[in-house]
C-alpha positions in Angstrom: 112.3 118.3 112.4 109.6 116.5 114.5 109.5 116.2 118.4 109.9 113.0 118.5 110.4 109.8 116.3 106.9 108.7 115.8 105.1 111.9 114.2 103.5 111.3 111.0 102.7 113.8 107.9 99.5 112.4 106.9 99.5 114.1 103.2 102.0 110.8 102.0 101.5 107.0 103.7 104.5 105.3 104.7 104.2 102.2 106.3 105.3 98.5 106.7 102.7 97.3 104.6 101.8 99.6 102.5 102.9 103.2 100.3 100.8 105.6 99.1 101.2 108.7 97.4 104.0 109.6 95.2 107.2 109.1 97.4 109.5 112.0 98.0 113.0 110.2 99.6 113.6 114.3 100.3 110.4 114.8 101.8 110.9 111.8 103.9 113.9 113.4 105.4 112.2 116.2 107.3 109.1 114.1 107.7 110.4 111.5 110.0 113.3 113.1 111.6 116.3 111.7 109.6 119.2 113.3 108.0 120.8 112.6 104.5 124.1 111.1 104.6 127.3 112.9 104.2 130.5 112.8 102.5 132.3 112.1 105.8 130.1 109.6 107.3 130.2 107.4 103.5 133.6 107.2 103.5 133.9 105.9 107.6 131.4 103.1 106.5 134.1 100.3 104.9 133.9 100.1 101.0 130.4 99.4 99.5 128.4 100.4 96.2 124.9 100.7 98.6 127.0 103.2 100.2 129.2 104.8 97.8 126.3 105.4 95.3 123.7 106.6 97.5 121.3 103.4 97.7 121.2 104.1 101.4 120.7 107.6 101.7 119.7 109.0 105.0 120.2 107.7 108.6 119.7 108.8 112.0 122.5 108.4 114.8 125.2 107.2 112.0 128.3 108.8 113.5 127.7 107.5 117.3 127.6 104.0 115.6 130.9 104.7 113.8 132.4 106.1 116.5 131.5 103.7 119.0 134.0 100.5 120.1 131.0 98.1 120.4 128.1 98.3 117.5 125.2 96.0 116.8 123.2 95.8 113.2 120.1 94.1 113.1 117.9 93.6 109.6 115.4 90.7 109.5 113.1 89.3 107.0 109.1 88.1 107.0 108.8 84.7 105.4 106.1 85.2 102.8 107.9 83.8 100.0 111.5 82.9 98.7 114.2 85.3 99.3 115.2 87.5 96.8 117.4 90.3 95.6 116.5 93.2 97.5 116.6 90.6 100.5 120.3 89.8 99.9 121.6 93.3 99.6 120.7 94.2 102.9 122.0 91.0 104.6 125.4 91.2 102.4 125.8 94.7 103.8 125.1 93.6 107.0 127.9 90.7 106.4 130.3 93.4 105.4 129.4 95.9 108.6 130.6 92.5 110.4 133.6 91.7 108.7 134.8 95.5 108.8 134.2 96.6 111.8 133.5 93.4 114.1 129.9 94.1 114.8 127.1 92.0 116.1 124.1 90.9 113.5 121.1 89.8 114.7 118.1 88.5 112.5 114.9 88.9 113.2 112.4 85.9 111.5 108.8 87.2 111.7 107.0 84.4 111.3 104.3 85.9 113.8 103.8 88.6 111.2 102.7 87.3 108.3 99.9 85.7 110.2 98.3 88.4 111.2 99.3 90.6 108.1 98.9 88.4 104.7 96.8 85.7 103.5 99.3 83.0 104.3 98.6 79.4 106.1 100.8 78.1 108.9 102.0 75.4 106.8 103.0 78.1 104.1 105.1 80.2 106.1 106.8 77.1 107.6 108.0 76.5 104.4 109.0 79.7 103.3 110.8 79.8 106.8 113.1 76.7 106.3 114.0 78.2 102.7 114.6 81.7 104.1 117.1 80.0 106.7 119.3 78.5 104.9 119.5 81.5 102.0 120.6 83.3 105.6 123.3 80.8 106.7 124.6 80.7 103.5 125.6 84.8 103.6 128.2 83.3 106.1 127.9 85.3 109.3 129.8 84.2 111.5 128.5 82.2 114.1 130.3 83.5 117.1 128.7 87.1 116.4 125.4 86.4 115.1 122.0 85.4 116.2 119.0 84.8 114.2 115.7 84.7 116.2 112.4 83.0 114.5 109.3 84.6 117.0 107.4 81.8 117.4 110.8 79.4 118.4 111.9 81.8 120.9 108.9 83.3 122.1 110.1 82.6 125.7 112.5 85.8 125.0 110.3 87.7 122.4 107.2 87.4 123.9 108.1 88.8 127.2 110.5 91.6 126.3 107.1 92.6 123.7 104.6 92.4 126.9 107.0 94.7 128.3 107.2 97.2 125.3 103.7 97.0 124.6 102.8 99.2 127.8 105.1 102.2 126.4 103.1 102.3 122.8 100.2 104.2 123.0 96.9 103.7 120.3 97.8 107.2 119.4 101.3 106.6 117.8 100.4 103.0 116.6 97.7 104.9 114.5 100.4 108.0 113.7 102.9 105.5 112.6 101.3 102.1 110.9 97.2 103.6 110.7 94.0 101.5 111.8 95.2 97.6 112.8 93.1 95.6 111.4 93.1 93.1 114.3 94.8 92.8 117.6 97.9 91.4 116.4 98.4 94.2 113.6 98.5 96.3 117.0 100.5 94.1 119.1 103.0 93.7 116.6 105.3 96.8 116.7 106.1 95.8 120.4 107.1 92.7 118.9 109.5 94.7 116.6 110.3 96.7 119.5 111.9 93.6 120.9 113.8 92.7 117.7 115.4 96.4 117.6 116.7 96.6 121.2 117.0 92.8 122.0 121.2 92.9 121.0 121.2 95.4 124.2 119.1 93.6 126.6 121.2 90.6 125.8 124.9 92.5 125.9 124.5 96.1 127.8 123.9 99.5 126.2 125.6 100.1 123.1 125.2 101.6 119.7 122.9 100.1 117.1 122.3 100.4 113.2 118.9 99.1 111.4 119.9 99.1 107.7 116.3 99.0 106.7 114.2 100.2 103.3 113.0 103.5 103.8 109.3 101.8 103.8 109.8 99.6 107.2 111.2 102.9 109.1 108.4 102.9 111.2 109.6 99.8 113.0 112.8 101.9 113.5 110.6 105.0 115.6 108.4 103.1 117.4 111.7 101.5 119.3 113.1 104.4 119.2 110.0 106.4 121.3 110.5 103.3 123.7 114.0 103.5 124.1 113.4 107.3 124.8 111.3 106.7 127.9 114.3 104.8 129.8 112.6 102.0 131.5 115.3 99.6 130.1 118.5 99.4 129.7 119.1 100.8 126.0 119.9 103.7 123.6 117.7 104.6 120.8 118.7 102.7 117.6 120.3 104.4 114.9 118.9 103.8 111.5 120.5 103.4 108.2 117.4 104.1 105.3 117.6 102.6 102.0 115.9 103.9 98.7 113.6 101.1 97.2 115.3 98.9 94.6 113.0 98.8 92.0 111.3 95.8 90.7 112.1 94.2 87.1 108.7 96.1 85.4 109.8 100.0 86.6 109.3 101.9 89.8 108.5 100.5 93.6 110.2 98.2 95.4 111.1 94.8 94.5 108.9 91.9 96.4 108.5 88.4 96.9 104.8 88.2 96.4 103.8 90.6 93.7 105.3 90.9 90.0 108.4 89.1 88.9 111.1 88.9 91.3 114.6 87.2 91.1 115.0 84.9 93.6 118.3 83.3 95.4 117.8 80.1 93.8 117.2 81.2 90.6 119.7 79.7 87.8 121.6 81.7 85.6 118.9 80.9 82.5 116.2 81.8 84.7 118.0 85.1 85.3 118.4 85.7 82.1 114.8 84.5 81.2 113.2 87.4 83.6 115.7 90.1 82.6 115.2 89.8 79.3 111.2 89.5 79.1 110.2 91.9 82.7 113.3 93.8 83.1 112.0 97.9 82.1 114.7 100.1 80.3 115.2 103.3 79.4 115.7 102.6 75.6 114.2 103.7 72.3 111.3 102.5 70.4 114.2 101.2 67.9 117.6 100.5 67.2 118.1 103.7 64.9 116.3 106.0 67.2 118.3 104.6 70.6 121.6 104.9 68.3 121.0 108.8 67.6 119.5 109.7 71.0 121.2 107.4 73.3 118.7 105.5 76.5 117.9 106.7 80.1 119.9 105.1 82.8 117.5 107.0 85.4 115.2 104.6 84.5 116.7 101.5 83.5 116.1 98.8 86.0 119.1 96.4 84.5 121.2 99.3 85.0 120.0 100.6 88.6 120.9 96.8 89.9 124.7 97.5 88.2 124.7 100.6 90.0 123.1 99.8 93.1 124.7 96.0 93.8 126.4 94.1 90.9 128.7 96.4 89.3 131.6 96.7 92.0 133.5 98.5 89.6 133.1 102.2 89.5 135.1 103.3 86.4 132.9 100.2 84.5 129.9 101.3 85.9 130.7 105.0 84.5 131.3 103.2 80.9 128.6 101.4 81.0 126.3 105.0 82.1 128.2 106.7 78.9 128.2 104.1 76.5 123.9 103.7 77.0 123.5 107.6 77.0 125.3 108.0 73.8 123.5 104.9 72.5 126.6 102.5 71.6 125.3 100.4 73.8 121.8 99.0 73.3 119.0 97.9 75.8 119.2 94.2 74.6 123.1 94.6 75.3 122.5 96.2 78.6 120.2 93.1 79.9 122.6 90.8 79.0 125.5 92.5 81.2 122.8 92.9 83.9 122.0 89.2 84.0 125.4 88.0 83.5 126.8 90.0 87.1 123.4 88.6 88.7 124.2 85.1 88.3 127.2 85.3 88.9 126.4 86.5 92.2 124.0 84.3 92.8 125.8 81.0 91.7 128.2 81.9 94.3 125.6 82.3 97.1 123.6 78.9 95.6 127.2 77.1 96.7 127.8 78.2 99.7 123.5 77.4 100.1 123.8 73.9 98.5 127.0 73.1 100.9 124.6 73.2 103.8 123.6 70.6 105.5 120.5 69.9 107.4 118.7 73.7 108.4 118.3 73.4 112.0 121.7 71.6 112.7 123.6 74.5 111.2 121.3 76.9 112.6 122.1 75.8 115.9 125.5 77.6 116.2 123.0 81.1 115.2 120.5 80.5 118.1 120.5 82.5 121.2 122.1 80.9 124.3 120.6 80.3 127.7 122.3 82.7 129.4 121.4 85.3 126.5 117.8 84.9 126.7 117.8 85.2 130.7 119.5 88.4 130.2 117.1 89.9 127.6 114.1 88.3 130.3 115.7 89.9 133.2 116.4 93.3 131.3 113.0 93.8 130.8 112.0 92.2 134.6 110.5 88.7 133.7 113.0 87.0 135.6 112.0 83.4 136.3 111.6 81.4 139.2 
């Protein structure tokens, strides 16, 4: 295991922005200094397929979240486009860490980011910001134990816990963890995520965090983690929860907002149905005959993985549905249809709650940190004001 959280094989690239190299989850383990989940610590977690069927694989400081009395999760989003699938898992995990076991959520909004990072105009990301909010509120966190915090709104409490960070993070593990920046704010940005990881204990006093968080933005999770390590501040490393990629609707790599086909959160159920049954890859025969003697490939079956990974709560149907496409009585075309069908029916339920909302900022007023929360992250970090 490495020496610290920030040490970097250099033979694979895992990063943020990019993934090169063909990805070993394994290999990943021993690479970055995480461990693969156990029987014991899936069933503490409360009831959930990510869990139970290995989507999230691998963690670091799992059991001192579970067995602490006051836990924080934190999993964010970049604006670059609308939300969609992969986004919702996470933040409907999140909801269900909340609900379970009380916990805090805080969302970051890194607007900041996708300036320096993608071709993307202000105006662009504003958009995609307002549209990314309200697909947030209408998880339905609850207020009382959630913040979500946009960068460039509450820079007065970002900005200054990130000068603060960005003295601990050396060129030497920027480079290790994320390569070359290609400008200044590519290299001042993991401060800036630094912030976002240990800002629930600036605000509320040392206690145990989780980062559910794809396996591909881990480096965020070591960076605050080295920081955290050198005990200028008042906080414990952040424990890390790492999810395998869900894989987009044409085959393998991860599902994403700006390239290929994505389902969105406000797609209707005929749009659904639309992508599934043109994009969605599957593990079938060439024909009908064939897939009826030699059965399909669930391994490789996108509609299937998003049963198994999020829409199919239902374990015994799940294992029907696995034996019935292995033994061929059930054919792709068939297995589309039941994919698309659980998919909207999920999202038709999260496009209520969305279309109950009123105006953006009023509602996300109850989500905002107070006053008194962002002079405790300032003074945590020792900006204090005059």
């Amino acid at each position: 295991m490495p020496a610290d959280d920030t040490q970097q094989d250099s033979t694979d690239s895992v990063t943020p922005y990019s993934v090169a190299g063909d990805l070993d989850y394994e290999r990943l383990l021993a690479q970055f200094g995480a461990d693969e989940l156990t029987d014991d610590q899936r069933r503490r977690f409360p009831d959930h397929p990510l869990v139970r069927r290995g989507s999230f694989y691998a963690g670091r400081d799992v059991d001192a979240f579970l067995d602490s009395e006051e836990q924080s999760v934190v999993t964010g989003i970049g604006p670059s486009g609308p939300m969609h699938l992969g986004h919702a898992m996470v933040f409907y995990f999140a909801k269900r860490l909340q609900d379970a076991f009380g916990a805090r959520v805080y969302v970051p909004v890194s607007d900041d980011e996708k300036f320096w990072f993608k071709d993307q105009t202000a105006a662009e990301t504003s958009e995609y910001l307002e549209s990314n909010l309200r697909d947030l509120l209408a998880v339905g966190f609850d207020p009382e134990l959630t913040r979500i915090v946009v960068d460039t709104e509450d820079a007065d409490v970002i900005y200054p816990l990130a000068t603060a960070f960005g003295r601990d993070i050396t060129n030497s593990t920027l480079e290790a963890v994320y390569g070359t920046p290609e400008n200044l704010g590519q290299g001042f940005y993991p401060a800036v995520q630094t912030a976002h990881l240990l800002l629930p204990q600036l605000v509320h006093g040392e206690h145990e965090t989780l980062v559910p968080i794809a396996v591909d933005q881990d480096p965020h999770v070591r960076v605050s983690r080295d920081v955290a390590a050198k005990a200028r501040y008042p906080a414990t490393k952040p424990g890390a929860l790492l999810m395998r990629f869900l894989p987009s609707l044409g085959g393998p790599g991860k599902m994403s907002s700006s390239e290929g086909v994505a389902i969105r959160l406000t797609d209707d159920a005929e749009t659904v149905r639309e992508k599934v049954r043109e994009h969605a890859y599957t593990g079938g025969r060439a024909s009908v005959e064939e897939h009826r003697e030699h059965g399909g490939d669930p391994d490789v079956d996108v509609p299937f993985q998003y049963l198994a990974a999020f829409f199919e709560p239902d374990d015994r149907e799940l294992a029907r549905v696995e034996r019935d496409y292995r033994n061929g009585d059930l054919l792709s075309g068939e297995l589309k249809e039941l994919a698309a069908d659980r998919i909207a029916e999920f999202l038709e339920s999260h496009q209520r709650r969305r279309n109950a909302l009123g105006d953006v900022r009023e509602e996300l007023a109850a989500y905002r940190l107070t006053d008194a929360e962002r002079e405790r992250a300032r003074d945590a970090v020792g900006f204090q004001r005059a």
